[in-house]
N, C-alpha and C positions, 0 to 999 in steps of 0.2 A: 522576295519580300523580306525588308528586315525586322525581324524583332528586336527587342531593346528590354532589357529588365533593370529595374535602377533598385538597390535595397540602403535605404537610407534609415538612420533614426526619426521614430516618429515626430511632430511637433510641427511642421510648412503646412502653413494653409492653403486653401484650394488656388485661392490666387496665384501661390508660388509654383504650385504642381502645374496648373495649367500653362505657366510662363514657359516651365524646365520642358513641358510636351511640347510645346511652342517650336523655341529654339532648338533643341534636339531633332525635330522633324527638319526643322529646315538645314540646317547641318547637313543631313543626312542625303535628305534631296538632294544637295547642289555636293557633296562629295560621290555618293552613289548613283545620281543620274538615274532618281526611280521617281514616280509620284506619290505625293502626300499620303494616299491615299494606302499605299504600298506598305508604310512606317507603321509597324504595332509597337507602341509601348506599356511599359507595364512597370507599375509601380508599387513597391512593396514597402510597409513603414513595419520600421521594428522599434517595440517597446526596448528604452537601456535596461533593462534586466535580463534580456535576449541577444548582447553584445557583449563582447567582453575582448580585453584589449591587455597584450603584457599581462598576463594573470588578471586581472581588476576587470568587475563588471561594470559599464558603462552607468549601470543606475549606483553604483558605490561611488562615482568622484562626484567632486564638488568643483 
């Protein structure tokens, strides 16, 4: 059974999340040879004030 954890900056709408489980699931199936069903994913949104890149937090650039 695979899991999948995606940690992404918040801000993609359901639409977009739903497409990314979408595609990601089927990925997965036809490399892994498991069912739909099998695929847990999980997605994690982080506020940029919770990121931080080369010293600089994500909510400090512009």
């Amino acid at each position: 059974m695979p899991f999948i954890q995606i940690e992404m900056l918040e801000g993609r709408t359901v639409e977009q999340k739903r497409e990314l489980v979408r595609r990601i699931t089927e990925a997965v199936v036809d490399v892994v040879k498991c069912s739909p069903e099998a695929v847990k994913i999980i997605i994690r949104d982080m506020k940029p004030e919770n990121y931080g890149e080369a010293g600089v937090l994500r909510a400090d650039k512009k």
